[in-house]
N, C-alpha and C positions, 0 to 999 in steps of 0.2 A: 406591451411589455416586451423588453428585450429577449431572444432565445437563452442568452446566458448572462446569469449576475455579475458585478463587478467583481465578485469574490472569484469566481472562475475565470475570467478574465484576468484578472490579476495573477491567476496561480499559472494561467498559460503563458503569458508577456515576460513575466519574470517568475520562474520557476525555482524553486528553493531546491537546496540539498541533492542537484542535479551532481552525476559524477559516480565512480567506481571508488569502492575501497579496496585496495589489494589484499591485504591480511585482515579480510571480513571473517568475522566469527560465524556469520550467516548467508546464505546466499537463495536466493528466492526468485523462480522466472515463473509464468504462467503467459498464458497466451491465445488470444483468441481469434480465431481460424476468419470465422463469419466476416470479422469488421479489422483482424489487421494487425490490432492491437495487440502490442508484446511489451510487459514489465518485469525490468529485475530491479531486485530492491539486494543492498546490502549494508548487512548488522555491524555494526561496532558493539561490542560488549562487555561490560568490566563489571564483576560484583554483581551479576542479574538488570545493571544497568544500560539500558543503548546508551552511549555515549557518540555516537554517529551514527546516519542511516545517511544512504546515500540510493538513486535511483538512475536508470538509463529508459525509457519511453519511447518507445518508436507507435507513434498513433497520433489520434487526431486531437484537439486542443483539450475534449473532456478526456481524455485518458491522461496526459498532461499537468492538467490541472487537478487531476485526482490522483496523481501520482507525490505529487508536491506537496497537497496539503494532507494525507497521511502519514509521509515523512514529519510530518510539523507534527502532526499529532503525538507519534509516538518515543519522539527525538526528549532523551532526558528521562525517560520515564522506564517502570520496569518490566520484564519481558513479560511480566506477568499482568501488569496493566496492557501492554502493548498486545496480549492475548485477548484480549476483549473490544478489539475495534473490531467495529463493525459498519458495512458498503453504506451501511444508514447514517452512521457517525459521521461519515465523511463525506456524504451529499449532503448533509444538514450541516457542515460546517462550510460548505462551499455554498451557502444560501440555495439550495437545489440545482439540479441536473433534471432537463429533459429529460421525460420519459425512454424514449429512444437512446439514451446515452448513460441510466443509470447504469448498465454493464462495465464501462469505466470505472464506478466507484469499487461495484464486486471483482475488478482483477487487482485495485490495488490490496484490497483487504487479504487475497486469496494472497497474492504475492509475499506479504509481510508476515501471511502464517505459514507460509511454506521456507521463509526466511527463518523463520522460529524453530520449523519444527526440521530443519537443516542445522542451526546452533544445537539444538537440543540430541539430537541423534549424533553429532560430530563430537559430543563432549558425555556422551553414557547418562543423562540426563533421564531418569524418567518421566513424560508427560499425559497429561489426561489429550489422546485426541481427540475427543470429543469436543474437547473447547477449543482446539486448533480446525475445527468444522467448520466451513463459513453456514452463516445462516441466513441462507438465502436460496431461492429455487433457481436452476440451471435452465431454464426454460429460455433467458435469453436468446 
């Protein structure tokens, strides 16, 4: 069996929703030291709606690839759906991630809620953080 799916493969080759939004409602970096890996993800928001999400990825092809296809996930949907992705949503939507590389999926989730909870404190927004918590152990 191949290390990585065509789904991940495909999200690394040709990467969706790659690019900066300048007047992002949201802005979201996380970073992880260990392996390199650094994502920003940024909101477009209209009416509790993303109406864009855009991402910049400096890492290796699963950070990439997990960067992309959470943009896909959350692109169109509400902040408050977009509050409940989870590292797991998005290795199973990428047909899995190596063990070694599920950490990829957990920066982009942490990113897209530090995105949220950037909208959300920019704009007097009350939130529950507790759902803005990724749920996931940091042991990475």
């Amino acid at each position: 069996m191949a290390l990585y799916s065509e789904k991940v493969m495909d999200h690394f080759t040709h990467p969706r929703n790659v690019g900066v939004i300048e007047d992002a409602s949201g802005v979201g970096e996380v970073g992880n030291a260990k392996c390199g890996d650094i994502m920003k993800i940024y909101l477009k928001i209209e009416n509790d709606i993303i109406e864009d999400v855009k991402f910049e990825t400096f890492g290796c092809g699963s950070a990439i690839a997990s960067s992309s296809m959470a943009t896909e996930m959350i692109k169109g949907k509400s902040i408050y759906e977009a509050m409940e992705l989870t590292n797991k949503a998005v290795a199973e939507a990428l047909d899995g991630l190596p063990a070694h590389k599920l950490h990829c999926s957990v920066l982009a989730e942490e990113a897209i809620k530090n995105a949220l909870t950037d909208y959300f404190e920019k704009n007097h927004i009350p939130y529950d953080a507790a759902k803005l918590a990724c749920q996931h152990s940091h042991d990475e």
